[in-house]
N, C-alpha and C positions, 0 to 999 in steps of 0.2 A: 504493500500500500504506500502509496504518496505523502511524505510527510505534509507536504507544503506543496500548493498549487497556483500559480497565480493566471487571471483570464483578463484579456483587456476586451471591450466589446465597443464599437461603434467606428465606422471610416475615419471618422478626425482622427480619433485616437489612436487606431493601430499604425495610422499613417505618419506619426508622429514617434522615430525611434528616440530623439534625444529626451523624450516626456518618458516612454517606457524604460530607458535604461537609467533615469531617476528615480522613477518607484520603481525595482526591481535593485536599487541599491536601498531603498528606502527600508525594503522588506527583507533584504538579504540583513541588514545590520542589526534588526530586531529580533529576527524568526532564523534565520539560517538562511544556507541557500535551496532556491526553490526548487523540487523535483520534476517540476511540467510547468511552462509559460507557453499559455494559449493566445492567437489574438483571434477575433470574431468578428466579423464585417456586422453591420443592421440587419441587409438582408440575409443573413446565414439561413439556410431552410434546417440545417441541421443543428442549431444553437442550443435547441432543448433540448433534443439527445444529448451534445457535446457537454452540457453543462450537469447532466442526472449522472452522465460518464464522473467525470471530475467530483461530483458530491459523494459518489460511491466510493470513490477510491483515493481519496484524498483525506489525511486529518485535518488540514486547516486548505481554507479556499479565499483568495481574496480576487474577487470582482471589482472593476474598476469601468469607470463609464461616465462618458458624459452627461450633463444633464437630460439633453435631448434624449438620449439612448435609455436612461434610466429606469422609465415607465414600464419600459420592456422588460428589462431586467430583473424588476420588482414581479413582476406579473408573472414572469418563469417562474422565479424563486416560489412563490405563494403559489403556487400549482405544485411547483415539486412537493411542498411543503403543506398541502391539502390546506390550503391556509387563505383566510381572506386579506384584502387592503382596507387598510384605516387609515385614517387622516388625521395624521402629526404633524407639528410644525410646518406647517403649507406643504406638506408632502402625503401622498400615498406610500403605507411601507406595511409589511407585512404583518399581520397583529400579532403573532408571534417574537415579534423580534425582542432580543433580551436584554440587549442596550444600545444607545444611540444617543452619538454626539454629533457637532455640524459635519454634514457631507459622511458621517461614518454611521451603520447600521450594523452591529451583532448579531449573528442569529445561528442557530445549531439545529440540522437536520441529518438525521440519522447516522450520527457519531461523529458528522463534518461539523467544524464550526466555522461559519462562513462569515465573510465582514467585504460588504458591498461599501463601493465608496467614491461617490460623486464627486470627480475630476474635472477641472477646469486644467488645457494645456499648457496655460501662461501662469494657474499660481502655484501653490505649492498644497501638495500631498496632504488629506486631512488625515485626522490621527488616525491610525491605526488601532483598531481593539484588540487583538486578538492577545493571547496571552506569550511573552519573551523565551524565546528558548535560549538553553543552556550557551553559550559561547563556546563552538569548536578555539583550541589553541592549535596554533601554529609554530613548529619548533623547525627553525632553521639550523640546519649542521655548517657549523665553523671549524672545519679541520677531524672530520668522521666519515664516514662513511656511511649510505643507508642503511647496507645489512648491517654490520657491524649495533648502528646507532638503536637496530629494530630489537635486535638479540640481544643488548645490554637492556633496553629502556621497558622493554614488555613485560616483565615481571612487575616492577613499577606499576606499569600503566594499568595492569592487571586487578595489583593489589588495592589501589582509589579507584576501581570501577571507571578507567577509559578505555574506549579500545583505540588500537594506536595503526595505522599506517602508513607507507611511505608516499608520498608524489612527486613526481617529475615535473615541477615546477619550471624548468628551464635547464638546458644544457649547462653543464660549469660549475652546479652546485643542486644539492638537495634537501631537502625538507620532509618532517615528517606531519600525519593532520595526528592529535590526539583529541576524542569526540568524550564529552559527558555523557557517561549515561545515568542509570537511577543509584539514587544515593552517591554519586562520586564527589571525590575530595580531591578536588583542584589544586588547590593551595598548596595542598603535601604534598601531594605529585610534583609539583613546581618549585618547592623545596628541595625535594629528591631532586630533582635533575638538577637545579644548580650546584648542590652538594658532591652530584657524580661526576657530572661533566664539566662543571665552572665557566666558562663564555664556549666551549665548543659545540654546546648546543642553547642555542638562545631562542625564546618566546616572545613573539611579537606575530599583533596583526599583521603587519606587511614589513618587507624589508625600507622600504621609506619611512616608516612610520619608527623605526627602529635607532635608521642614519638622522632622523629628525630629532629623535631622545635624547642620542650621544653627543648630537652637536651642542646640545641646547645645554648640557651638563657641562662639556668644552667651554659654551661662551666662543665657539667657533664656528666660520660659515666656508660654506663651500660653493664652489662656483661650475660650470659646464661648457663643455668647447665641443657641441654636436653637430657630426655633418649624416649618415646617410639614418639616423635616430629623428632628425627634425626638429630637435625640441621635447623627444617624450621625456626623457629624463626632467629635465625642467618640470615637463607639467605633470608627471609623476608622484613629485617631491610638492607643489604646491599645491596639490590636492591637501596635503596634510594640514593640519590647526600648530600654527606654530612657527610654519616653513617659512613666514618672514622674517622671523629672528635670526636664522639659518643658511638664509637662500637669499641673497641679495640680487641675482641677473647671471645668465650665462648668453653665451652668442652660439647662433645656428651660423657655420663657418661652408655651407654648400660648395663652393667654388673655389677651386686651389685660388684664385686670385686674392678671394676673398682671405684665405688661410694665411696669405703671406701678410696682404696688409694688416688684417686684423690682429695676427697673433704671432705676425714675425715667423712662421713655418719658414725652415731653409730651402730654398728653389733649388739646392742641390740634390736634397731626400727628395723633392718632389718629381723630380727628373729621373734620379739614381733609382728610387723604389717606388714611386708613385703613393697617389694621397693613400691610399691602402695599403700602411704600412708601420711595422712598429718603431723608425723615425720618424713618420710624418707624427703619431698619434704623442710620441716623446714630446716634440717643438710646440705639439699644442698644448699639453699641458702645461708646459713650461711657461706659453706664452698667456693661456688664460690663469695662470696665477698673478701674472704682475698684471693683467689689465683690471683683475676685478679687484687685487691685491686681498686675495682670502686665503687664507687657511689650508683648504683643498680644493683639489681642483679635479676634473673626472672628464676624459674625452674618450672620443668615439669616430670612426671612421671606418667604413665598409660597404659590402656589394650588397645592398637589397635587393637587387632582382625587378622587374624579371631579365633582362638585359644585364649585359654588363660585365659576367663572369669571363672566364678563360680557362686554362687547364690548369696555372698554377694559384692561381686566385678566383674559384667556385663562386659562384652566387652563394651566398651566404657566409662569406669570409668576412670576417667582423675583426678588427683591432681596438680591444679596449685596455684604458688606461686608466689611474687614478695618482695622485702625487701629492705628498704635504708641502710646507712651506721651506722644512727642515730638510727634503730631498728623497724621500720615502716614498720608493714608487714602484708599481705592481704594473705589470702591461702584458696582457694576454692575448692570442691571435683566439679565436672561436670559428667553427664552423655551424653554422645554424640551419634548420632545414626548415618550410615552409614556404609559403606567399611570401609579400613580399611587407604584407603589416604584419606577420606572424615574426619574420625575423627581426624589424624593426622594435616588436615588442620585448623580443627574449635577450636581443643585446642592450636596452635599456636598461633590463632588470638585472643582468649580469654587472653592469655597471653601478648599479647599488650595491651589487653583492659585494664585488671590491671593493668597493667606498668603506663599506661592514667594517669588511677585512684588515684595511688598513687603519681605521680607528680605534680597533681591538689590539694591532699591535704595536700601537703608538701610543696606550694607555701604560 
């Protein structure tokens, strides 16, 4: 069965992915992440079905809908739900329903609990009812290995009731998920593992969320010098609450031209090895330290794809780099596979990993 299902119903809305990839952060941060995200057009002939599907098999359901859409919505529900409408707060809603705040309606049909919730695309997300689940942790390995990290840590995870496995979060580095279940003790477990493993397995929501802590304990910031990334590492990093204490400006360097005036890159390496290379990816850190004059500094240069590769430099050859102020610097070639937002994405994320890395052993 479906822990978690979420349905979005009506044209505006489903056509609208940056509205949906906000609630579905909205819901992932409260409840976990979802097991089925449906979207529904008005006219779906099959809605009712889709949605008796989803209330059967699903513990928690959140429906989401425009106003205009709504009516419909409610009038499914109260039929699944052999249920009539009443008239609340200038609305029809199901007389069954078990609470109901603005834009949010509770209500539990045959072991779902479902919370319908009248969405405008331009504002912002009405509450949520439904009840918060447990927080999966996230343990990032700094210098372990998966197996290795799985067959030390499972008896642990065992003994406070998580169950623990590994994912392949990104080439270059691994993580394990450690999930709550009933009655589990967090805190010891987390205990344990610092006690066992000390910084080479570390708990954080994300690994930005993590580079954001450490800086902020520093009183140090860091800077970024990205050319075939675009900018993700940037907007990565200021996703986070905080990142302005931390993150002052990095530069998108696209163009060797651009590489040389901006950040002083040698037109030697750029000739001799090309911008995909680990002198070019050296000269830009080098050079995005003195312009932003921070702390650290983190570049990136490589083949995204689809175009581009050759026999000695593959599409998805990635050179990443990281470097303090002091001369401490990590720079690793990667090969990445995917599209060509897939590998943009995993060499971003690899580029925090070293940032990690280098502020653990410059503590």
């Amino acid at each position: 069965m479906q822990s978690l299902a979420l349905a979005f119903v009506g044209d505006s809305l489903i056509r609208h992915d940056d509205f949906c990839d906000y609630a579905i952060r909205k819901a992932r941060s409260q409840l976990g992440i979802p097991s089925c995200v449906a979207r529904f057009s008005d006219n779906d002939k099959n809605l009712f079905l889709s949605l008796e599907y989803l209330v059967k098999n699903s513990h928690q359901l959140i429906l989401l809908s425009p106003k205009e859409s709504l009516p419909t919505v409610m009038k499914l529900i109260a039929t699944l739900h052999e249920d009539t409408l009443i008239w609340q707060n200038e609305r029809l809603i199901p007389s069954k329903t078990l609470h109901a705040e603005k834009g949010s309606y509770l209500l539990e049909l045959e072991g779902c609990l479902i919370n319908l919730l009248e969405v405008d695309e331009l504002g912002e997300l009405p509450a949520i009812l439904l009840p918060p689940a447990k927080e999966e942790i996230c343990l990032y390995l700094m210098g372990i290995d998966e197996e290795s990290a799985l067959l030390l840590l499972s008896p642990l995870a065992q003994s406070h009731n998580l169950s623990l496995k590994a994912l392949s979060h990104a080439q270059g580095f691994g993580m394990l998920l450690a999930k709550p279940l009933k009655f589990s003790d967090e805190e010891s477990f987390l205990e344990g593992v610092k006690a066992l493993f000390g910084e080479k397995i570390l708990p954080a929501s994300s690994l930005a969320s993590k580079v954001v802590e450490i800086l902020s304990q520093k009183k140090h910031v860091v800077t970024t010098a990205e050319s075939c990334t675009g900018g993700d590492v940037a907007q990565i990093l200021t996703q986070i609450p905080g990142a302005s204490e931390v993150f002052h400006g990095g530069v998108i360097t696209y163009d060797n031209e651009i590489k040389e005036r901006w950040l002083e890159v040698e037109r030697e390496h750029l000739d001799l090895y090309g911008a995909v290379s680990e002198a070019v990816v050296k000269d830009m850190l080098k050079g995005a330290l003195r312009v932003a004059r921070a702390h650290y500094s983190l570049a990136i240069s490589g083949i995204a794809g689809p175009g581009g590769g050759s026999d000695h430099k593959p599409v998805g050859t990635v050179f990443i780099g990281v470097r303090s102020q002091e001369g401490q610097e990590i720079v690793e070639r990667l090969l990445f596979k995917g599209d060509r937002r897939y590998i943009q994405r995993q060499a971003a994320l690899h580029g925090l990993y070293l940032l990690l890395r280098l502020l653990l052993e410059g503590e």
